[in-house]
mmCIF file of the N, C-alpha and C atoms, coordinates in Angstrom:
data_MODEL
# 
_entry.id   MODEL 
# 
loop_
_atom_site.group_PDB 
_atom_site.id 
_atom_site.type_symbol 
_atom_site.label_atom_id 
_atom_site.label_alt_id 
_atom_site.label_comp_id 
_atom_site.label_asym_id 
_atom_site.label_entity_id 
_atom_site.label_seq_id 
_atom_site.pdbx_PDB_ins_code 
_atom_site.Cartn_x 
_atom_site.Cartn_y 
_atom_site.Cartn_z 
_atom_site.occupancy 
_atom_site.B_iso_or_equiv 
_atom_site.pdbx_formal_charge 
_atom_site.auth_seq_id 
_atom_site.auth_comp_id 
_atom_site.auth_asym_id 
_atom_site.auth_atom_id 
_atom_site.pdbx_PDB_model_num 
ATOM 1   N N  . UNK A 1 1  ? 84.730  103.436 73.447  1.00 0.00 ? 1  UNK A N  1 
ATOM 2   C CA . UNK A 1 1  ? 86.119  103.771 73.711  1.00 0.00 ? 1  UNK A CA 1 
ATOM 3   C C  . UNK A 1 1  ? 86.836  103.868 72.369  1.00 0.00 ? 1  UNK A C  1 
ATOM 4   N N  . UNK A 1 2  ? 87.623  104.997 72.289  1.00 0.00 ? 2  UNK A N  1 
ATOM 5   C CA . UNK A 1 2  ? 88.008  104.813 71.346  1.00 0.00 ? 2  UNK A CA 1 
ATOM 6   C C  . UNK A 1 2  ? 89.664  104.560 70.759  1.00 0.00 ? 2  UNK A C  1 
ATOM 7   N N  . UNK A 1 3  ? 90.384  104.488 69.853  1.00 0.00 ? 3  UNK A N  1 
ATOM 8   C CA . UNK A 1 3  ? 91.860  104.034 69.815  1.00 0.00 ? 3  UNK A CA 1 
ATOM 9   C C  . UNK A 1 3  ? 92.684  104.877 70.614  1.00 0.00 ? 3  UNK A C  1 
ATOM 10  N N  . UNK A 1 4  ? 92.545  106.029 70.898  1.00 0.00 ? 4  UNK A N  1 
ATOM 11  C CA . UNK A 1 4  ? 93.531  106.864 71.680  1.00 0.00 ? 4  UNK A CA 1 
ATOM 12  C C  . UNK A 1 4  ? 93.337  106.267 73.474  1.00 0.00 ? 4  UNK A C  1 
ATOM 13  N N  . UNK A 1 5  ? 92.110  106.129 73.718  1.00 0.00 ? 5  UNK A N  1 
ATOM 14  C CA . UNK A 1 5  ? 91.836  105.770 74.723  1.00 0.00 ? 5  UNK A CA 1 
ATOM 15  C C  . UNK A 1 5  ? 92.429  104.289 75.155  1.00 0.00 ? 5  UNK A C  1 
ATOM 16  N N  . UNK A 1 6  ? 92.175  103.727 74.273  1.00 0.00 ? 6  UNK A N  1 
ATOM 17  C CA . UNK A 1 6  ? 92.710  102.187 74.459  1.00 0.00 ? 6  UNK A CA 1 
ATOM 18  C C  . UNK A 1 6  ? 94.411  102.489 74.861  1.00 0.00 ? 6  UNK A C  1 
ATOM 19  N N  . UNK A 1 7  ? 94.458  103.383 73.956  1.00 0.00 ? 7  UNK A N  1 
ATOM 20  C CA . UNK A 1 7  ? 96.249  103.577 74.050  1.00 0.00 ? 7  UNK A CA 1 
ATOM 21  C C  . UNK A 1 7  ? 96.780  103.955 75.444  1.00 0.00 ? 7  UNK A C  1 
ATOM 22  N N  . UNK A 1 8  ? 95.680  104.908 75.767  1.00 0.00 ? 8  UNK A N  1 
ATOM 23  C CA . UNK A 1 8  ? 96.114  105.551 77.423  1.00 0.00 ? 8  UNK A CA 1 
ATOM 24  C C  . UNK A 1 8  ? 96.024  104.448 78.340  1.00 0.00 ? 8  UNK A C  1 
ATOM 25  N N  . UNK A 1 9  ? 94.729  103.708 78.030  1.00 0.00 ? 9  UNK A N  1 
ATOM 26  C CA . UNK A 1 9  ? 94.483  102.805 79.353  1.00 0.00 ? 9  UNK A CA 1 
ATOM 27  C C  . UNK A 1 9  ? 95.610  101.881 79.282  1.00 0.00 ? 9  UNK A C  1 
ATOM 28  N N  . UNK A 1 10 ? 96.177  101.550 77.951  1.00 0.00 ? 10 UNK A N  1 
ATOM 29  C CA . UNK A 1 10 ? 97.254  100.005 77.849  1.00 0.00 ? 10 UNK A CA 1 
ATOM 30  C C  . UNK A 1 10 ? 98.578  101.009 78.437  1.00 0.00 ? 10 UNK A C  1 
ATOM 31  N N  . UNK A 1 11 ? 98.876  101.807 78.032  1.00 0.00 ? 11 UNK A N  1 
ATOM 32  C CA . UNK A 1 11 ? 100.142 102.768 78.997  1.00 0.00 ? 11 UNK A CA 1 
ATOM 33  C C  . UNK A 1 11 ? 100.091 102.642 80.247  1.00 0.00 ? 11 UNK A C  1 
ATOM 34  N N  . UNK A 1 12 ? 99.095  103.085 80.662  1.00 0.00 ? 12 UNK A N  1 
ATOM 35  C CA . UNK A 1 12 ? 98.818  102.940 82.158  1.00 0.00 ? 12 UNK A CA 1 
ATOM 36  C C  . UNK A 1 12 ? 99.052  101.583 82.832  1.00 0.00 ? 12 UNK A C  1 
ATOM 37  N N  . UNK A 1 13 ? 98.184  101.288 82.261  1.00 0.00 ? 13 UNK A N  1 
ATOM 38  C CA . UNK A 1 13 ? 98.384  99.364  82.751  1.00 0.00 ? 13 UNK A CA 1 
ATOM 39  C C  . UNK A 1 13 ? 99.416  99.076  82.595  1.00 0.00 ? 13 UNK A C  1 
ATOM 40  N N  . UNK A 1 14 ? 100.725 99.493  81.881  1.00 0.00 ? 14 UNK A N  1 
ATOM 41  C CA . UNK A 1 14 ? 101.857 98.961  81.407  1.00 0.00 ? 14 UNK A CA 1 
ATOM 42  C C  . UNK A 1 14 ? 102.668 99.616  82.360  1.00 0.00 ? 14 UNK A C  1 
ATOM 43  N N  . UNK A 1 15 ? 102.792 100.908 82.896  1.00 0.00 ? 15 UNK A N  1 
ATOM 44  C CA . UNK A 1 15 ? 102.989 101.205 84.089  1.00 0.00 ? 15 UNK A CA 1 
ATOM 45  C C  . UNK A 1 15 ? 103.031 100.349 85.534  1.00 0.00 ? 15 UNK A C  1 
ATOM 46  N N  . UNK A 1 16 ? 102.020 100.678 85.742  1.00 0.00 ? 16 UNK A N  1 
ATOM 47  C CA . UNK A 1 16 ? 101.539 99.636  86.611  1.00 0.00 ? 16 UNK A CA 1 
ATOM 48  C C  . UNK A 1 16 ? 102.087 98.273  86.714  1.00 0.00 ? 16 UNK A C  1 
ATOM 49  N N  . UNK A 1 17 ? 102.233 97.254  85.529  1.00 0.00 ? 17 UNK A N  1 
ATOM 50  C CA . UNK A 1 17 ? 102.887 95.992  85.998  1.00 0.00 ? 17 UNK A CA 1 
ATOM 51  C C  . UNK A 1 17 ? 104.363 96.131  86.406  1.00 0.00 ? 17 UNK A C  1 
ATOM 52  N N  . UNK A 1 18 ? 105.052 97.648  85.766  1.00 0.00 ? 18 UNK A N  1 
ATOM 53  C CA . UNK A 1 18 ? 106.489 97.690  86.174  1.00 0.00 ? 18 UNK A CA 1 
ATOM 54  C C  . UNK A 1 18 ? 106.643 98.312  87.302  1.00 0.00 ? 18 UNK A C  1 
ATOM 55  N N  . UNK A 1 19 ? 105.745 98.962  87.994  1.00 0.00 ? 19 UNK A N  1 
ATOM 56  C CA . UNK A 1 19 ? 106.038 99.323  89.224  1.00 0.00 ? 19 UNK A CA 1 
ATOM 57  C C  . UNK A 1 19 ? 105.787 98.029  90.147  1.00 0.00 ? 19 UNK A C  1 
ATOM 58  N N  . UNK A 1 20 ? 105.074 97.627  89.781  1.00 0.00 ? 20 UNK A N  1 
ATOM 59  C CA . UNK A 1 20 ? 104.598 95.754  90.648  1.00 0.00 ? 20 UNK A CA 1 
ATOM 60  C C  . UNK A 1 20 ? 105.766 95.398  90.447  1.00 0.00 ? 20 UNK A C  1 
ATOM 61  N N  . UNK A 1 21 ? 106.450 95.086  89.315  1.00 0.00 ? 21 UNK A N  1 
ATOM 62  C CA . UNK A 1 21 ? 107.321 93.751  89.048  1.00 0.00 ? 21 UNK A CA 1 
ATOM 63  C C  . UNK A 1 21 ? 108.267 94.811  89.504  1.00 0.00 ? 21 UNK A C  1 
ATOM 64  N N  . UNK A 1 22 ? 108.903 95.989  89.883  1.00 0.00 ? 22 UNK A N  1 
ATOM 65  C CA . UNK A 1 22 ? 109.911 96.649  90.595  1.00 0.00 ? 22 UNK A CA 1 
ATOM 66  C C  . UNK A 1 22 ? 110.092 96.481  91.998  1.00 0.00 ? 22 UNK A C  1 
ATOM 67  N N  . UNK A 1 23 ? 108.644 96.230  92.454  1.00 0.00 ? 23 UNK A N  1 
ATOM 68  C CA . UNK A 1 23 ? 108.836 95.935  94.437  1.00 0.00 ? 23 UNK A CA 1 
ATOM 69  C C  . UNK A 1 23 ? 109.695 94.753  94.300  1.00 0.00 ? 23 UNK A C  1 
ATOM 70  N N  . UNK A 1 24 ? 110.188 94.996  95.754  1.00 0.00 ? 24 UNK A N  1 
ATOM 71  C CA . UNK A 1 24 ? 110.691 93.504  96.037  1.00 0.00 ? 24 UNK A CA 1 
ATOM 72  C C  . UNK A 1 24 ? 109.947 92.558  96.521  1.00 0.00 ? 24 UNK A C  1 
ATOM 73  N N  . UNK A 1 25 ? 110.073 91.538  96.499  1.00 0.00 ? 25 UNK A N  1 
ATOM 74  C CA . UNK A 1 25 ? 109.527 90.177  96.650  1.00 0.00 ? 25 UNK A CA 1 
ATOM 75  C C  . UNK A 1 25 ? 108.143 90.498  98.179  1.00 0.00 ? 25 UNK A C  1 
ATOM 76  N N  . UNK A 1 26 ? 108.745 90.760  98.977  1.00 0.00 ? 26 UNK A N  1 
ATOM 77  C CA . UNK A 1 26 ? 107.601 90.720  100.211 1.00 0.00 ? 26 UNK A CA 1 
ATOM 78  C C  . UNK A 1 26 ? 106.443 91.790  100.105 1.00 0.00 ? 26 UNK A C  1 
ATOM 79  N N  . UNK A 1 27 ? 107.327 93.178  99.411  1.00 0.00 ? 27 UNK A N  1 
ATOM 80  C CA . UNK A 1 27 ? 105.953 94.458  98.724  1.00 0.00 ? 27 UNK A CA 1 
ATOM 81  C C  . UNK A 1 27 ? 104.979 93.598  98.089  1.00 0.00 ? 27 UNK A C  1 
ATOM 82  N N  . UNK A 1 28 ? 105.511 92.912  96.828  1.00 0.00 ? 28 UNK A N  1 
ATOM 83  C CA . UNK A 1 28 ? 104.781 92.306  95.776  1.00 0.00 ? 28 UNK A CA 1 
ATOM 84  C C  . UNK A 1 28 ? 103.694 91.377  96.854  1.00 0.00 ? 28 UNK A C  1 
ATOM 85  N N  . UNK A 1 29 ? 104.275 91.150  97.510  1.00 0.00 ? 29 UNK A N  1 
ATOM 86  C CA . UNK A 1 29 ? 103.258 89.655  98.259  1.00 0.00 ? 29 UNK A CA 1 
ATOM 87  C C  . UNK A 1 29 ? 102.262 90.663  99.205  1.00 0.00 ? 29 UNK A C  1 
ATOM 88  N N  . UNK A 1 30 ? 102.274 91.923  99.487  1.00 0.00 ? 30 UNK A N  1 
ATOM 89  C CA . UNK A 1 30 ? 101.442 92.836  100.297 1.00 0.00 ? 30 UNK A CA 1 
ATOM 90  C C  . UNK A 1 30 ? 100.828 93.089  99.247  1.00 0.00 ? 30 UNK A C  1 
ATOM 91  N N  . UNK A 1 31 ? 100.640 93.373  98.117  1.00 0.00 ? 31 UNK A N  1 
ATOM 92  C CA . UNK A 1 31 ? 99.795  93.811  96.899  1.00 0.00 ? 31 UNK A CA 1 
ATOM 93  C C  . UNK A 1 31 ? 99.190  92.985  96.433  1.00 0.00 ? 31 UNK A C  1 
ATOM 94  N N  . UNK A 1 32 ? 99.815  91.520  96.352  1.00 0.00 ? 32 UNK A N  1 
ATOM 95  C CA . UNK A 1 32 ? 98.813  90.579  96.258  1.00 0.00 ? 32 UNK A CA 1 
ATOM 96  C C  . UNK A 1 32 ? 97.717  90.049  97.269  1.00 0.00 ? 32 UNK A C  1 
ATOM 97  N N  . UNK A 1 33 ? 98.252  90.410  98.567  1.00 0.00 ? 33 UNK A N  1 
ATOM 98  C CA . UNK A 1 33 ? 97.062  89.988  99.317  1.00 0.00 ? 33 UNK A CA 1 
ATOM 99  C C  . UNK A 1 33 ? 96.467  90.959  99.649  1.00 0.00 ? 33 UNK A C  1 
ATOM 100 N N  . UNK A 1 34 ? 96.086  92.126  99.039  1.00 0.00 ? 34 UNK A N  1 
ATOM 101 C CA . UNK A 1 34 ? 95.563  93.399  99.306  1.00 0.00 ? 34 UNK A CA 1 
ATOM 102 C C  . UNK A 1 34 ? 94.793  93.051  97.905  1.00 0.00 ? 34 UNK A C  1 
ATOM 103 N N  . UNK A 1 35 ? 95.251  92.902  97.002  1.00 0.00 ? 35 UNK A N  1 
ATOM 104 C CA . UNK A 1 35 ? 94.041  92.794  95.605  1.00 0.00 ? 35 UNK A CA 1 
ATOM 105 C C  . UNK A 1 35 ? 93.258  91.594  96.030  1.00 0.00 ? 35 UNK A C  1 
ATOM 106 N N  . UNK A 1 36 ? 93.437  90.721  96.182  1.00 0.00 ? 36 UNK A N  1 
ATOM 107 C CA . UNK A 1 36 ? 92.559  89.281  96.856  1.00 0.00 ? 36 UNK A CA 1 
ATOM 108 C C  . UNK A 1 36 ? 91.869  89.595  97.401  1.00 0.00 ? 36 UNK A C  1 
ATOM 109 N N  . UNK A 1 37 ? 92.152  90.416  98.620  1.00 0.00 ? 37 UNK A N  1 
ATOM 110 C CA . UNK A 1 37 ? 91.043  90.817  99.417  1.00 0.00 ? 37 UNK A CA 1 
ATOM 111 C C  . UNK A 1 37 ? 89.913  91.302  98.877  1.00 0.00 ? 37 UNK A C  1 
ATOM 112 N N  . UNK A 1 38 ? 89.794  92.776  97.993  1.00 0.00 ? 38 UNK A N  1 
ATOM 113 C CA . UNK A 1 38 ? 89.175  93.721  97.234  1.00 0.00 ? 38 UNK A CA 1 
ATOM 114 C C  . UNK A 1 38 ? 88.752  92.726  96.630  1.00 0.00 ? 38 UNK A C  1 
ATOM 115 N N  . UNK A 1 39 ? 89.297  91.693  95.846  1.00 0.00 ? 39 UNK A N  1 
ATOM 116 C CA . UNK A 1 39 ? 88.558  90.847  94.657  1.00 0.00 ? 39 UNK A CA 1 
ATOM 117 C C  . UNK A 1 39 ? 87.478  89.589  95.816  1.00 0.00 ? 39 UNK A C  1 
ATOM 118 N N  . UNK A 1 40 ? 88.073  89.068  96.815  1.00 0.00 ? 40 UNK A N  1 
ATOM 119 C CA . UNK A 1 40 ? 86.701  88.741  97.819  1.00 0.00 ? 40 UNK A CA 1 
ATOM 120 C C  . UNK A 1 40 ? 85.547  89.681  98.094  1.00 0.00 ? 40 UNK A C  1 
ATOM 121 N N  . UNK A 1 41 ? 85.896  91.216  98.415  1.00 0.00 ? 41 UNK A N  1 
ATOM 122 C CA . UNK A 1 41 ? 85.207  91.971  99.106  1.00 0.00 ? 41 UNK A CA 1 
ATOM 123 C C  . UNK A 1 41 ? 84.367  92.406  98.439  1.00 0.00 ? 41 UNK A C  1 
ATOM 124 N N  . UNK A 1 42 ? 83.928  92.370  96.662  1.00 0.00 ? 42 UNK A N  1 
ATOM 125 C CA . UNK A 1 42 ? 83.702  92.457  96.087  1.00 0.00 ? 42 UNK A CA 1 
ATOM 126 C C  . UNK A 1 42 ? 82.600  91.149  95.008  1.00 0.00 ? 42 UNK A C  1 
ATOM 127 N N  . UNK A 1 43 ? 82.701  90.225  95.810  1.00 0.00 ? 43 UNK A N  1 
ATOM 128 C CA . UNK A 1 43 ? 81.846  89.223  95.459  1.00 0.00 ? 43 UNK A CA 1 
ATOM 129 C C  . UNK A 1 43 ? 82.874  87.731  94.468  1.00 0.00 ? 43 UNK A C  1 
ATOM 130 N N  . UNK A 1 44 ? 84.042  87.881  94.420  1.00 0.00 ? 44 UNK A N  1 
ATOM 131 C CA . UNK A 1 44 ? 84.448  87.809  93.580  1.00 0.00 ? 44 UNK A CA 1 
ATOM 132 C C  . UNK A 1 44 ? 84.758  85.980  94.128  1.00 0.00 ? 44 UNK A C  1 
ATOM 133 N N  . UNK A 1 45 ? 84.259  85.100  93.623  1.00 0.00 ? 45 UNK A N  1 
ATOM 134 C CA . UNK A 1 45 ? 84.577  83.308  93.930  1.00 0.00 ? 45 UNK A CA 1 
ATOM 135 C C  . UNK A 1 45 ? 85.707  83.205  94.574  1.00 0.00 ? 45 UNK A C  1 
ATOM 136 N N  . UNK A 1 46 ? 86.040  82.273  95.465  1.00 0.00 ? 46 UNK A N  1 
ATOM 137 C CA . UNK A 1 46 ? 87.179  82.278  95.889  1.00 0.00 ? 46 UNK A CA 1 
ATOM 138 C C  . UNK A 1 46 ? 87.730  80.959  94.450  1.00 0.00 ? 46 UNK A C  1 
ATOM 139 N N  . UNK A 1 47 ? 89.584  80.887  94.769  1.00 0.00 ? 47 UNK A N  1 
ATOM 140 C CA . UNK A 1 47 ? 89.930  80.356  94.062  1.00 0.00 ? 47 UNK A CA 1 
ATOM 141 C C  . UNK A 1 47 ? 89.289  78.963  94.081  1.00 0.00 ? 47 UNK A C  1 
ATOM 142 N N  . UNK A 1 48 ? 89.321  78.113  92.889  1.00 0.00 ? 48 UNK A N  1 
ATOM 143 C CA . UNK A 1 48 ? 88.694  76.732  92.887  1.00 0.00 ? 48 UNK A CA 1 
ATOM 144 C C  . UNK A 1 48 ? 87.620  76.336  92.698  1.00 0.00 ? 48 UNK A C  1 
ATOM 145 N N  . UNK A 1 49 ? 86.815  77.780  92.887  1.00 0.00 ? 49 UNK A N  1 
ATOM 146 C CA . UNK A 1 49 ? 85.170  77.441  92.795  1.00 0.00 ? 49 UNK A CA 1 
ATOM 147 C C  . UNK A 1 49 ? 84.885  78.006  91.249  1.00 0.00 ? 49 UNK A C  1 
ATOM 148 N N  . UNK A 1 50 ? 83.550  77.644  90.730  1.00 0.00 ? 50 UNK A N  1 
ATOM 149 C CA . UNK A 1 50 ? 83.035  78.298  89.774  1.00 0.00 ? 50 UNK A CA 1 
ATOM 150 C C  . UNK A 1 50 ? 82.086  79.253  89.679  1.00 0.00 ? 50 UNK A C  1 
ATOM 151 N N  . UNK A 1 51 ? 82.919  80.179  88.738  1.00 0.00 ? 51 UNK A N  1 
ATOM 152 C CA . UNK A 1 51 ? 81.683  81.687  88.829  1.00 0.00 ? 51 UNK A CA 1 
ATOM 153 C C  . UNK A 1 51 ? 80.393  81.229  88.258  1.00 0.00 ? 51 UNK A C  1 
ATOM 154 N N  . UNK A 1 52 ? 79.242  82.048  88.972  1.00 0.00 ? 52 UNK A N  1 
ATOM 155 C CA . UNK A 1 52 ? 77.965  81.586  87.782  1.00 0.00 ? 52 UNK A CA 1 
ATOM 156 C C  . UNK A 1 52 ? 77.720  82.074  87.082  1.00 0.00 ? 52 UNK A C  1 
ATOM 157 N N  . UNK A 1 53 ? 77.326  81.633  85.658  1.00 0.00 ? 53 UNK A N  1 
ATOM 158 C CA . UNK A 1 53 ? 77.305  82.282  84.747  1.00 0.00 ? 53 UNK A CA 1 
ATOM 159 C C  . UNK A 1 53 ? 76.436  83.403  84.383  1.00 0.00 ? 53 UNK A C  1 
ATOM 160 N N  . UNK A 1 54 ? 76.166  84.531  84.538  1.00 0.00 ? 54 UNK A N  1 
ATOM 161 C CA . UNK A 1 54 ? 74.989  85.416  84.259  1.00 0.00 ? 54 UNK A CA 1 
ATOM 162 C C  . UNK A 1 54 ? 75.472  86.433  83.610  1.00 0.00 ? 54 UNK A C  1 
# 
């Protein structure tokens, strides 16, 4: 990857947290339990536990 690229992806991403942090309070809480999900559905530890290391 290179520096221009880094630049696009951090824009983007920077996007992105201001459209999040723009919903109101109950949107924001539908996006969070919509990424949780994907991040379970996906193998992903639930909170509290430890990932294994590989």
């Amino acid at each position: 990857m290179n520096d221009e690229d880094e630049r696009v992806d951090e824009a983007e991403g920077l996007g992105l947290v201001r459209a999040f942090l723009s919903l109101p309070p109950d949107k924001r809480a539908e996006v969070i339990a919509f990424v949780e999900e994907l991040a379970r559905a996906h193998g992903r530890p639930e909170k509290g536990t430890e990932a294994s290391p590989t």
